[in-house]
C-alpha positions as a printed NumPy array, in Angstrom:
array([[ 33.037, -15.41 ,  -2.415],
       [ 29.94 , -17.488,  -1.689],
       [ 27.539, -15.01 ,   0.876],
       [ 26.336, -16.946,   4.375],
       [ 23.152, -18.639,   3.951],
       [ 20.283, -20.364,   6.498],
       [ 17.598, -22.593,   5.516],
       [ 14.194, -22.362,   6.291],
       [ 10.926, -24.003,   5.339],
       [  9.189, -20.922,   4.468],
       [ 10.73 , -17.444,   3.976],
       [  8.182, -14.618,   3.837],
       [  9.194, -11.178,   2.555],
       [  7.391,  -8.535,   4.502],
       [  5.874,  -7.921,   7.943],
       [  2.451,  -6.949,   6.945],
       [ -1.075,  -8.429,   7.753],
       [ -0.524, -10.478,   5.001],
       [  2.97 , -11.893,   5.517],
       [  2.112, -12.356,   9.316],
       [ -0.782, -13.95 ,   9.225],
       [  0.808, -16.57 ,   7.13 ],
       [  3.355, -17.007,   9.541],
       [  0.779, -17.101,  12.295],
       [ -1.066, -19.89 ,  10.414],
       [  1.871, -21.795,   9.591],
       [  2.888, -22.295,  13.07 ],
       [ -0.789, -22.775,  14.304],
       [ -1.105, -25.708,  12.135],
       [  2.422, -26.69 ,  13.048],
       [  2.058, -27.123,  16.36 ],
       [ -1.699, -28.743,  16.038],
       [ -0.399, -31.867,  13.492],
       [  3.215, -32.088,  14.863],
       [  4.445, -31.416,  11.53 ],
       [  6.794, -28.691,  12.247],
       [  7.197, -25.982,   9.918],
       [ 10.506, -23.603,  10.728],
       [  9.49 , -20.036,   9.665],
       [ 11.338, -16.85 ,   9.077],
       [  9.772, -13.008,   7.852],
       [ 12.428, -10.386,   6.992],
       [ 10.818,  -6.79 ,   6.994],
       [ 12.675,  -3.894,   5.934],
       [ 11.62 ,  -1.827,   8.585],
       [ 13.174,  -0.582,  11.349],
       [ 10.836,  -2.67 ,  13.151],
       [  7.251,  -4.475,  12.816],
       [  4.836,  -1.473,  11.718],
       [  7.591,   1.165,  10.588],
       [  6.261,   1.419,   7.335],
       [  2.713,   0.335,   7.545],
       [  0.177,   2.875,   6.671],
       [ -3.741,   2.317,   6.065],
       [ -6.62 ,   4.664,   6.966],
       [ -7.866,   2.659,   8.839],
       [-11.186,   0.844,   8.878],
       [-10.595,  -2.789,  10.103],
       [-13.077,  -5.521,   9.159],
       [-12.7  ,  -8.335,  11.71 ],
       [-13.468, -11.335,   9.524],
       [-10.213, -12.042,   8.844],
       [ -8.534, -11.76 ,  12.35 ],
       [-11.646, -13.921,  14.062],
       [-10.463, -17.155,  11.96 ],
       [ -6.995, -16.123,  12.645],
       [ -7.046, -15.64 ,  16.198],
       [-11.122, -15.669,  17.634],
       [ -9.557, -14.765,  20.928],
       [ -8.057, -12.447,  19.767],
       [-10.068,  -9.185,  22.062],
       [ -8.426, -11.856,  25.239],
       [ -4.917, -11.949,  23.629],
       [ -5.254,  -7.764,  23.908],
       [ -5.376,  -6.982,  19.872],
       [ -5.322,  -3.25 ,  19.349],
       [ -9.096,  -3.213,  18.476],
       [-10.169,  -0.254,  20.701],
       [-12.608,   2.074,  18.803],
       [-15.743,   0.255,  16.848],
       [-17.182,   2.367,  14.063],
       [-20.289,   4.423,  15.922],
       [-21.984,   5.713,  12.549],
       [-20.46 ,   6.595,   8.488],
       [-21.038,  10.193,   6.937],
       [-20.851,   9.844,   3.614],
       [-20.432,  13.615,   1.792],
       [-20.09 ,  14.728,  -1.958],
       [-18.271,  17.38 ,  -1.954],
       [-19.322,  19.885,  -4.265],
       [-16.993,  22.967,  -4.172],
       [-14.582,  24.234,  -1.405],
       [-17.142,  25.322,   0.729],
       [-20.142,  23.287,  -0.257],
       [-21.361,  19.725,  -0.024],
       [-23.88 ,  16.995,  -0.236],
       [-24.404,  14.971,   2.721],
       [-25.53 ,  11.344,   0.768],
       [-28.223,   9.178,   2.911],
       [-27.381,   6.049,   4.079],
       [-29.766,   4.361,   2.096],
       [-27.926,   5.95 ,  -1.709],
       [-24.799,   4.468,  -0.618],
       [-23.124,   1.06 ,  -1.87 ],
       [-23.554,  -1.181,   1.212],
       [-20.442,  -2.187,   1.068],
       [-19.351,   1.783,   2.05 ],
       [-21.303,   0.274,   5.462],
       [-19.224,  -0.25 ,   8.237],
       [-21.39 ,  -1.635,  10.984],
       [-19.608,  -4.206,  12.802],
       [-16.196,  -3.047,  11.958],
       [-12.89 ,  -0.718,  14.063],
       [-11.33 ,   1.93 ,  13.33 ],
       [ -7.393,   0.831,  14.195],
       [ -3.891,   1.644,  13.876],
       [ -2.806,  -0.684,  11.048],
       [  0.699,  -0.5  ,  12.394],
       [ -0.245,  -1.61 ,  15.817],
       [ -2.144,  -4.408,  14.636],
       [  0.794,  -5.667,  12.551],
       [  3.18 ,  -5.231,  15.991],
       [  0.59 ,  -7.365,  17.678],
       [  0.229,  -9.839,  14.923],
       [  4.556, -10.278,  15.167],
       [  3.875, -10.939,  18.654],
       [  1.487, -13.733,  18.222],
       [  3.889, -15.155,  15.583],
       [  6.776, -15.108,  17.675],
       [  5.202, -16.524,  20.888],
       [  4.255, -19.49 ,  18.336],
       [  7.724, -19.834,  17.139],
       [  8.525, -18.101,  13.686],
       [ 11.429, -16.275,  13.757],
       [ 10.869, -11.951,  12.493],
       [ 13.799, -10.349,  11.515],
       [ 13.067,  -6.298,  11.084],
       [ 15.792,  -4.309,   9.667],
       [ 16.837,  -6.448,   6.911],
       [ 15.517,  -5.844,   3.544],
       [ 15.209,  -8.758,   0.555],
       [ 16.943,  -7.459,  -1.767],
       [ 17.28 , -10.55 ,  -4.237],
       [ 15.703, -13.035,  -5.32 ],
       [ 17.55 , -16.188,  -5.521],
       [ 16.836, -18.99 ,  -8.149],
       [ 17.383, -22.67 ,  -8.601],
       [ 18.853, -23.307, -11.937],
       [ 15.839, -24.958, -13.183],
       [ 14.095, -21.345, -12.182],
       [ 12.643, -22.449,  -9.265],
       [ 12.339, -19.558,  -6.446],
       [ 15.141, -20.489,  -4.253],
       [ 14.246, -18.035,  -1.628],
       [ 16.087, -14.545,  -1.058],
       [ 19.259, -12.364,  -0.326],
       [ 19.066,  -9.3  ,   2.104],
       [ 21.029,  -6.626,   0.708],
       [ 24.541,  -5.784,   1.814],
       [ 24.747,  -2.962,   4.74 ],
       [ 27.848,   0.079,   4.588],
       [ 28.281,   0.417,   1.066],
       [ 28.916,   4.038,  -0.396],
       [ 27.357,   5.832,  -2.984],
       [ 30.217,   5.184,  -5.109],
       [ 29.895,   1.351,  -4.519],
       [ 32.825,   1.003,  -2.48 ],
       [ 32.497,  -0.514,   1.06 ],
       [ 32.779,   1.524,   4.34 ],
       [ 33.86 ,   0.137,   7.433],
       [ 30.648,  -0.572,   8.196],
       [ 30.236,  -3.21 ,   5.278],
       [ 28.636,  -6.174,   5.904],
       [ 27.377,  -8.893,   3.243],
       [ 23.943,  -9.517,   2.53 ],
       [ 22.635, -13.147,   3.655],
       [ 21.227, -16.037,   1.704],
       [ 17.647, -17.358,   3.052],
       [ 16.825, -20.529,   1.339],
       [ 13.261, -21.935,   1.734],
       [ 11.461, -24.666,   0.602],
       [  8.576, -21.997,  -0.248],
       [  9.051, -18.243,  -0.346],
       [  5.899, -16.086,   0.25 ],
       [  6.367, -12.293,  -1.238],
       [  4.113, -10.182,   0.637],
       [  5.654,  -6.638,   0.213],
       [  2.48 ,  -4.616,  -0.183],
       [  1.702,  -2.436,  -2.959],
       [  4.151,  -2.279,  -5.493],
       [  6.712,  -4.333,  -4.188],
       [  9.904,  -4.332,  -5.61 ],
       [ 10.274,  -8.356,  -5.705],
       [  6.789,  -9.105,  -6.559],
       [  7.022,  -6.73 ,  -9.835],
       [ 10.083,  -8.875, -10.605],
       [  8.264, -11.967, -10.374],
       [  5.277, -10.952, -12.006],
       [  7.487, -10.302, -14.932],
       [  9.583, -13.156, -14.742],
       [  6.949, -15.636, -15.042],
       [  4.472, -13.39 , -16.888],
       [  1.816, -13.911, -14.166],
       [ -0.037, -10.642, -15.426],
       [ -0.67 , -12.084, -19.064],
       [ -4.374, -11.724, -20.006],
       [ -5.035,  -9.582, -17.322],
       [ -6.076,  -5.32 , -16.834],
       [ -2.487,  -3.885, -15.826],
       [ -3.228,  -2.773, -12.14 ],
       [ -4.938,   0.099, -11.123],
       [ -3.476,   2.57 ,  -8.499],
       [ -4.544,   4.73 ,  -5.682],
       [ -1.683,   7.194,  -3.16 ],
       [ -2.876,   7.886,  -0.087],
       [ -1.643,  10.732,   2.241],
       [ -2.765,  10.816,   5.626],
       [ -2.281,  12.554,   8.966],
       [ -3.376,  11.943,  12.608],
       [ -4.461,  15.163,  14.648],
       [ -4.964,  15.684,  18.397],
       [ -8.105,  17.789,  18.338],
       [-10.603,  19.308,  20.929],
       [-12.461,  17.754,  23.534],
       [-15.958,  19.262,  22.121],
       [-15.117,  18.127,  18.717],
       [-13.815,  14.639,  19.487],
       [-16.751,  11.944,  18.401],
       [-14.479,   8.905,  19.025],
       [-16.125,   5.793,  16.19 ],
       [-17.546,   8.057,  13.363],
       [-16.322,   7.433,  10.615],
       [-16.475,  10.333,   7.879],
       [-15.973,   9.669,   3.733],
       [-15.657,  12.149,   0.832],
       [-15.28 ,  12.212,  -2.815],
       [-16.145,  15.182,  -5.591],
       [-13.995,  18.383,  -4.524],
       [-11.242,  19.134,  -5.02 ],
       [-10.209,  16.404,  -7.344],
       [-12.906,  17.179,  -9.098],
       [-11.939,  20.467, -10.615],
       [ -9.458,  18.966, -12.247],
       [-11.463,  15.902, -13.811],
       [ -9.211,  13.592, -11.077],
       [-11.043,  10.713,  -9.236],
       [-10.545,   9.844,  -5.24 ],
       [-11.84 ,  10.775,  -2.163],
       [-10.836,  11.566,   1.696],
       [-11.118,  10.416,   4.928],
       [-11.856,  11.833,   8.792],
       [-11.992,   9.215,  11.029],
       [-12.448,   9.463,  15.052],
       [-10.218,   7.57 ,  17.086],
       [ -9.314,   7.209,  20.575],
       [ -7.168,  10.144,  23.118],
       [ -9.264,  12.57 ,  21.462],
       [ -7.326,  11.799,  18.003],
       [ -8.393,  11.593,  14.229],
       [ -7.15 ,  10.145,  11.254],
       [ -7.581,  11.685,   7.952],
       [ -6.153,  11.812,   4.62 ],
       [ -6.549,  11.872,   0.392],
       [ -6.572,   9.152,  -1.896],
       [ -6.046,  10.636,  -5.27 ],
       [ -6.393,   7.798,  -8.239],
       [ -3.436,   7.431,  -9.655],
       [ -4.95 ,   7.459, -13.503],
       [ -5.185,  11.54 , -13.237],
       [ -4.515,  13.168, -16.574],
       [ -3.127,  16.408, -15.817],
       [  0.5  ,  16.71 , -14.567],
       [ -0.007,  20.043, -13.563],
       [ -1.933,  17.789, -10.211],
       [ -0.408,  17.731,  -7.034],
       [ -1.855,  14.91 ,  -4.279],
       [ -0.406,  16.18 ,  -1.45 ],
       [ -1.314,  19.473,  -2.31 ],
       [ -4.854,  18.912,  -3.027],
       [ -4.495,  16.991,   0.322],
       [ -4.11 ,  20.524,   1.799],
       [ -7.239,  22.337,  -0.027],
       [ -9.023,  19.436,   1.428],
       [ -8.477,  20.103,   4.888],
       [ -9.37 ,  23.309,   3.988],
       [-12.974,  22.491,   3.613],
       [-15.424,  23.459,   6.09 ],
       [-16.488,  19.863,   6.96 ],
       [-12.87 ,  18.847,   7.631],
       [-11.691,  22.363,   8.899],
       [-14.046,  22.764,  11.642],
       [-12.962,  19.718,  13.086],
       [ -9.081,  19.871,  12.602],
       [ -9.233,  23.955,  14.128],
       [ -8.016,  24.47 ,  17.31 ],
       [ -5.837,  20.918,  16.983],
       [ -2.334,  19.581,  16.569],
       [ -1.061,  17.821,  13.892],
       [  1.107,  14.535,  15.389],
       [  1.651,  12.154,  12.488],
       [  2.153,  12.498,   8.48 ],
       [  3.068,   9.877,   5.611],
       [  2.15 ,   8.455,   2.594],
       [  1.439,   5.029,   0.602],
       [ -0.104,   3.457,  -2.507],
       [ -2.926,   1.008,  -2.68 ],
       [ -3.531,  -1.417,  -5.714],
       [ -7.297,  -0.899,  -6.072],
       [ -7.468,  -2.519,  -9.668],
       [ -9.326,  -5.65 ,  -8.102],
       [-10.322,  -9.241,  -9.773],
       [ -9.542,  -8.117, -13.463],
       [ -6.048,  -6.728, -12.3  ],
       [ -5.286,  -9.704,  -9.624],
       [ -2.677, -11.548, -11.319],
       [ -1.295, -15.376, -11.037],
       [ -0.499, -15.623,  -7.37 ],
       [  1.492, -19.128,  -8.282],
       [  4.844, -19.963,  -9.46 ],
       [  7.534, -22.368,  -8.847],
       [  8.233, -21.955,  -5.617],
       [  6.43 , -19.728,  -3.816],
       [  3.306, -17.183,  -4.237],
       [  2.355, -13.85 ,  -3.927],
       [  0.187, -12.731,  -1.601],
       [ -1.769,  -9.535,  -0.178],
       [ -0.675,  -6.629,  -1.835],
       [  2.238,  -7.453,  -3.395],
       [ -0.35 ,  -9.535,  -5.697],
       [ -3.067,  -6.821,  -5.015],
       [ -5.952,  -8.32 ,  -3.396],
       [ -7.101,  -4.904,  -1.818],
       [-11.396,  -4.562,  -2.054],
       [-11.945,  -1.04 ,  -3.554],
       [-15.16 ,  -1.398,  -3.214],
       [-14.836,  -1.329,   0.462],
       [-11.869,   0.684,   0.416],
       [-10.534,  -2.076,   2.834],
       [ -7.336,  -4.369,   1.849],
       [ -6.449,  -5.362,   5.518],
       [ -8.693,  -8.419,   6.113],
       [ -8.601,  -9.591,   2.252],
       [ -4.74 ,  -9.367,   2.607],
       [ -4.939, -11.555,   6.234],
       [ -7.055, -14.115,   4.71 ],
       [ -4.728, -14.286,   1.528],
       [ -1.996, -15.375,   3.475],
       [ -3.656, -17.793,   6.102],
       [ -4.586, -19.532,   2.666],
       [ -1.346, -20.014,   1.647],
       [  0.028, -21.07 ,   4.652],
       [ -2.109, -23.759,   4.662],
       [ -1.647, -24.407,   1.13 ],
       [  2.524, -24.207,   1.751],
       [  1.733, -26.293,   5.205],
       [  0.092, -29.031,   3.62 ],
       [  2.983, -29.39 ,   0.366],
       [  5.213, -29.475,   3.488],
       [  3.881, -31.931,   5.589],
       [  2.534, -34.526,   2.235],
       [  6.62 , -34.34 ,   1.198],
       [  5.677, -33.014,  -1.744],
       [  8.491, -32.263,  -4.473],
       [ 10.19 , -28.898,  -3.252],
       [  9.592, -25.962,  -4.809],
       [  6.547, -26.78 ,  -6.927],
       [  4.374, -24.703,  -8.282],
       [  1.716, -24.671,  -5.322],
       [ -1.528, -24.182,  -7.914],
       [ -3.494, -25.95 ,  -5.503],
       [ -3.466, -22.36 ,  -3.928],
       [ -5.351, -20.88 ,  -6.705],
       [ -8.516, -23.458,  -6.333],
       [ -8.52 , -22.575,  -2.824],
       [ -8.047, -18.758,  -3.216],
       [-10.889, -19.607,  -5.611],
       [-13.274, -21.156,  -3.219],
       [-12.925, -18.487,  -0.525],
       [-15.294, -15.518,   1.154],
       [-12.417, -13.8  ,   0.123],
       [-12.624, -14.433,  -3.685],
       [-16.203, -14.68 ,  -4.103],
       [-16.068, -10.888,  -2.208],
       [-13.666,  -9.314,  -4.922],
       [-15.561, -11.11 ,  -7.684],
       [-18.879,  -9.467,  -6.549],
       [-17.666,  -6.063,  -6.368],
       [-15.007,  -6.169,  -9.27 ],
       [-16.806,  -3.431, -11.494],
       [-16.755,  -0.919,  -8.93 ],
       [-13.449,   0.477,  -9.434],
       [-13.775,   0.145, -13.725],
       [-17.165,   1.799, -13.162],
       [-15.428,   4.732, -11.205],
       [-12.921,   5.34 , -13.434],
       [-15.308,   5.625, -17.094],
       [-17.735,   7.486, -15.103],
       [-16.106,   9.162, -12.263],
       [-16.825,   8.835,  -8.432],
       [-20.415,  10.27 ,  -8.835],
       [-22.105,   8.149, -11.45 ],
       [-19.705,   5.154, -10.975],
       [-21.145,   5.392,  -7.652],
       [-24.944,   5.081,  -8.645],
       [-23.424,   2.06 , -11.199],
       [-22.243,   0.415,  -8.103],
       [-25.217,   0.981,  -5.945],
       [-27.082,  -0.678,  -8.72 ],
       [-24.788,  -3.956,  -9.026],
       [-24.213,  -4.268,  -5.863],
       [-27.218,  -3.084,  -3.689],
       [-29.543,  -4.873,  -5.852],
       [-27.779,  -7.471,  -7.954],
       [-25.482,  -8.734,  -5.019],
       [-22.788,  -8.519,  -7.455],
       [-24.213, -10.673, -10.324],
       [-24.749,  -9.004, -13.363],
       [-23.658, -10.992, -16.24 ],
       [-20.758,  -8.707, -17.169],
       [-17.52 ,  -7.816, -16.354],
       [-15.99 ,  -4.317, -16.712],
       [-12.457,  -3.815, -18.359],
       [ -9.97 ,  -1.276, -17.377],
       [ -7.165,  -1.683, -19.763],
       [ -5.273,   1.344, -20.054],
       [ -2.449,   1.942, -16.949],
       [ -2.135,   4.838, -14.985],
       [  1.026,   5.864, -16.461],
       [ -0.166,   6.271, -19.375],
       [ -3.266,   8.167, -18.731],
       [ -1.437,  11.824, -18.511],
       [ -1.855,  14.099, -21.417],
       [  0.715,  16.767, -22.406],
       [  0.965,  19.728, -19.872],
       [  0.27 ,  21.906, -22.442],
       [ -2.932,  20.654, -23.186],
       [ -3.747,  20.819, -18.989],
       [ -4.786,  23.964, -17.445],
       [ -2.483,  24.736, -14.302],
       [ -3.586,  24.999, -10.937],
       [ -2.794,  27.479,  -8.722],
       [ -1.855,  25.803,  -4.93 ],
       [ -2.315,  28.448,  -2.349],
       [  0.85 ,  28.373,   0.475],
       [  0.168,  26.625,   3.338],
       [ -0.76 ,  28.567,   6.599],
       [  1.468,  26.388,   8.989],
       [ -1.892,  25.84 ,  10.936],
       [ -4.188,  23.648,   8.644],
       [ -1.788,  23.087,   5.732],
       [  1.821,  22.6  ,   5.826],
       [  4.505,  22.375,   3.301],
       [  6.206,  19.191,   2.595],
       [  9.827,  19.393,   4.682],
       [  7.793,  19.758,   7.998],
       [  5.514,  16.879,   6.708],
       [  8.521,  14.902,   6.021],
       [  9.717,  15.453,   9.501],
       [  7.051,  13.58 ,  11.127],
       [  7.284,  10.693,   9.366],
       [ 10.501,   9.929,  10.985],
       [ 12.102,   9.258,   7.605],
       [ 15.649,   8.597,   7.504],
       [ 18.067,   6.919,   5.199],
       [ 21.957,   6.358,   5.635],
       [ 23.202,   9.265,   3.45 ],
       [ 25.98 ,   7.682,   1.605],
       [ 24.717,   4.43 ,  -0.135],
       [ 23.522,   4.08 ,  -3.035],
       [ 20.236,   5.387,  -4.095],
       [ 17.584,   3.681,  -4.268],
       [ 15.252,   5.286,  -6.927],
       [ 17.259,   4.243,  -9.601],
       [ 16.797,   5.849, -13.551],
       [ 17.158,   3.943, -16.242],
       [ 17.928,   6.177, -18.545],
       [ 19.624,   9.469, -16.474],
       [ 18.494,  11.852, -19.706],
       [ 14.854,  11.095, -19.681],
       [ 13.624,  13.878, -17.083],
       [ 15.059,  16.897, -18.281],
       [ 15.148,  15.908, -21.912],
       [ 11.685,  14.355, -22.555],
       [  9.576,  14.23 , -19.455],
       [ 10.097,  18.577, -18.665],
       [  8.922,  19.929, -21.895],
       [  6.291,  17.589, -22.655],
       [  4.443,  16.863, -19.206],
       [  6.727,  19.797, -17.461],
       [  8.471,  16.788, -15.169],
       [  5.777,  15.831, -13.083],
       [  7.764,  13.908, -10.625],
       [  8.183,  17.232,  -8.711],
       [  4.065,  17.518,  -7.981],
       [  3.105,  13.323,  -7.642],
       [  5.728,  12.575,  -4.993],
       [  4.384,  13.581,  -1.433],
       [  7.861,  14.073,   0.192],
       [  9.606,  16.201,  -2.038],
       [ 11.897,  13.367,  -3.436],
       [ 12.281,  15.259,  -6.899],
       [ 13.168,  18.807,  -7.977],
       [ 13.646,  20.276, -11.252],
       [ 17.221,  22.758, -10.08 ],
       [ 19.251,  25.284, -12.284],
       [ 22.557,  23.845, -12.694],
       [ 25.971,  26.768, -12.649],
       [ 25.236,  27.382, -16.194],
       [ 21.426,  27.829, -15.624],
       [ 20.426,  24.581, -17.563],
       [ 17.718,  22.471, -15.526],
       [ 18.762,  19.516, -13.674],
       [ 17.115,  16.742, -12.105],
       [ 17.951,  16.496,  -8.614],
       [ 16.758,  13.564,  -6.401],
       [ 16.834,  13.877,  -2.831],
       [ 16.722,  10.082,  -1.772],
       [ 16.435,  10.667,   1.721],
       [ 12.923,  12.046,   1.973],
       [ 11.415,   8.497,   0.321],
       [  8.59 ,   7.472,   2.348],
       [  8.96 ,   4.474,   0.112],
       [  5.206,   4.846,  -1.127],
       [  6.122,   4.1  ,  -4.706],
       [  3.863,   6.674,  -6.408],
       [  7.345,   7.268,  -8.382],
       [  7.575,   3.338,  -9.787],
       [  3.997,   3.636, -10.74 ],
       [  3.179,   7.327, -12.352],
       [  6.067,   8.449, -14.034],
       [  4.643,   8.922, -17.481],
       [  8.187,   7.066, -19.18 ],
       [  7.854,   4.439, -16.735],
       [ 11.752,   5.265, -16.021],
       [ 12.139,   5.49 , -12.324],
       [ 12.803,   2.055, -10.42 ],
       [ 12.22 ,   2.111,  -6.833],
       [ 14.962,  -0.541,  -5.629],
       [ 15.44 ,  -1.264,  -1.44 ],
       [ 17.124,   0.636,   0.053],
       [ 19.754,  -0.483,   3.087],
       [ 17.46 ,  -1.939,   5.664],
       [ 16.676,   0.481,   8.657],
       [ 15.838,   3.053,   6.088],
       [ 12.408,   4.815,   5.612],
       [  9.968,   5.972,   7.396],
       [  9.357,   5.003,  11.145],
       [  5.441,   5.401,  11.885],
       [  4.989,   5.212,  15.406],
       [  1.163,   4.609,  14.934],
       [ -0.345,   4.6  ,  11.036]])
């Protein structure tokens, strides 16, 4: 039976900065030449912002093209960065305050906010919607639907009420069709479609495979007389560090006497004995973070990956039919640690790439690689192609002299040195043999500054219908217990932050891989870092996930 279908102009996949700013620029320039331009944006969430998570430090450049009224329209820009504290953390109750001057300038944040990425994203739906696209939360893309020449045709939502056994509930409903003239994948990292597409039309070839970060964050209510509301507060050294791991944390100061804080761990660690969410704990446990969390409550918790890999990882954003934008394609500036404003602008260029194909009656479904000369000739490219080697440079020389590398190239060469760094190996396959790793002893959490991962769980808000189909899918069911346990001693149970895997005693006491879908906080650490690259993260029915009130 043929499924229901609707046409559109221009289907984007994904209510993020990315995928809304497009829409926002689409309709802008829709209503200033007359040439109309129907929109629609599916987003798996339960609504706009349910699954966005960044730190996070907002440059503006972006959103004052976008919208430069946008402080009159009420965006939820409240708190501008005061001052940075940059500290090098040297064991768990030690550390290096770094001057300002030693820093990369592009760790600088005058001029920029400390916001709820979430919020923004609500507000962004808002401006597209009062400008006539059409945002549909609660339905997940599912498929991706082709012409038969293998032009993008646009995408199928997946089907609601079906079992875990594949038969239909009473609740069944079919997935819809969305046909578009151009279909714009903006996902975020990792996405599901996009690493379909990349694959289908080989859009990584000659590139670095992408690079990886997971951050884990909380927000805490905290004390009056600790409260500095716009400082913003980086880390890096312990306690990755003792284990030879790369990343760094985050304390920043918001408004209502709240803070934001979390743990990036780089997802090329070596040892599968590493935990992130439990070295997320030890960090709070240092003095500099400690002091300020003591005395507070903890309100918020979840989890997501960044693509940090940068220019040499960024691959073909084109293909017949539609592009790839934000981080879906990975257009995230490690340098800056910021991927919100390079993922806006990403999008506003191809909705005035797609706008213009539109409007000149240009043959639909072309490959748009006018889109590529002007990614090309943007602040935004020019910005990732100065600061490309900073990630590489971190991860041959860790975060301490890859950090006096990038002060180098980009403090006093601007970004120009006639090289360009390579960073060819993938995350995945950067873990050695757990034998060959020392373990490391995580202490239990105190229930005041570290918690264990159910209660965590719990305030993300995560739920998933419990009979459907799961959604991290295997593709070979034997591969955890019979090759990933006794050589890397199945690290699945430490790298996911919610507790999605367990290695369980069956009757007979023989070990059994157990995954417990509905504690996915869909940040795809599990897609990315399994060592036999066997886990597939799939959607899920739409609703599902998390539902971040404010991340």
């Amino acid at each position: 039976m043929e499924r229901e279908s609707m046409e559109f102009d221009v289907v984007i996949v994904g209510a993020g900065p990315a995928g809304l700013s497009a829409a926002c620029r689409i309709r802008q320039l829709s209503l200033e030449s007359g040439n109309d331009v129907s929109v629609c944006v599916v987003e798996k969430g339960s609504e706009v912002g349910a699954h966005i998570l960044s730190g996070a430090v907002f440059e503006p450049t972006a959103l004052n093209e976008l919208f430069p009224d946008w402080s009159d329209k009420g965006a939820p820009l409240h708190t501008k960065v005061s001052h940075d504290d940059i500290c090098y953390m040297t064991s768990a109750e030690k550390g290096i305050n770094v001057p300002g001057w030693a820093v990369p300038k592009t760790m600088h944040n005058e001029g920029n906010y400390i916001i709820s990425l979430g919020n923004l994203c609500r507000w962004l739906a808002e401006q597209a919607e009062e400008l006539g696209a059409e945002i549909y939360p609660g339905f997940a893309a599912a498929e991706i639907l082709y012409h038969e020449d293998g032009r993008v045709k646009g995408i199928a939502t997946g089907d609601m009420g079906v079992a875990e056994d594949g038969s239909h509930k009473d609740s069944y409903a079919e997935g819809m069709e969305l046909h578009a003239k151009y279909t714009l994948f903006s996902e975020g990292c990792r996405g599901h479609l996009g690493k379909q597409l990349i694959e289908q039309f080989q859009l990584d070839a000659g590139k670095d495979p992408q690079h990886y970060g997971l951050g884990i964050k909380e927000i805490w209510k905290i004390a009056d007389d600790k409260h500095q509301q716009g400082k913003v507060f980086h880390s890096t050294g312990w306690p990755l560090s003792e284990s030879g791991s790369f990343g760094g944390g985050f304390l920043y100061h918001v408004e209502d006497n709240q803070v934001s804080l979390g743990l990036i761990t780089d997802l090329g660690y070596s040892n599968p004995h590493l935990s992130p969410y439990e070295e997320f704990q030890r960090f709070k446990q240092h003095p500099a973070v400690k002091s300020v969390l003591e005395g507070g409550e903890r309100l918020s918790y979840g989890a997501r990956a960044i693509a940090k890999g940068g220019l040499q990882s960024l691959p073909k954003m084109t293909f017949p039919g539609g592009l790839l934008i934000g981080c879906d394609a990975g257009t995230l500036n490690f340098a800056k640690i910021k991927g919100s404003h390079t993922a806006m602008k990403s999008g506003m260029i191809a909705a005035e790439t797609v706008h213009a194909a539109i409007s000149q009656e240009q043959k639909e479904g072309q490959e748009l690689t006018e889109y590529t000369t002007a990614f090309e000739s943007s602040w935004l490219y020019k910005e990732l192609k100065a600061q490309r080697n900073f990630g590489p440079a971190q991860h041959k020389w860790g975060n301490l002299f890859g950090s006096a590398y990038a002060f180098i190239d980009i403090n006093i060469f601007n970004g120009n040195l006639p090289w360009t760094l390579q960073d060819s190996k993938p995350d995945h396959a950067q873990m050695l043999p757990a034998a060959e790793c020392k373990k490391i002893p995580y202490a239990k959490p105190d229930g005041v500054i570290s918690f264990d991962r159910p209660s965590s769980v719990f305030l993300s808000n995560t739920n998933h219908e419990e009979d459907q189909p799961c959604h991290l899918t295997l593709k070979d069911a034997s591969i955890p217990i019979s090759y990933n346990l006794p050589l890397y001693d199945e690290p699945a149970q430490r790298y996911c932050p919610a507790g999605v895997y367990e290695v369980v005693n069956d009757e007979k006491g023989e070990p059994r891989f157990q995954i417990n879908g509905q504690n996915c906080v869909h940040c795809k650490t599990c897609d990315i870092k399994d060592p036999s690259q066997n886990i597939v993260w799939v959607t899920p029915e739409g609703l599902g996930g998390p539902n971040y009130p404010n991340m």
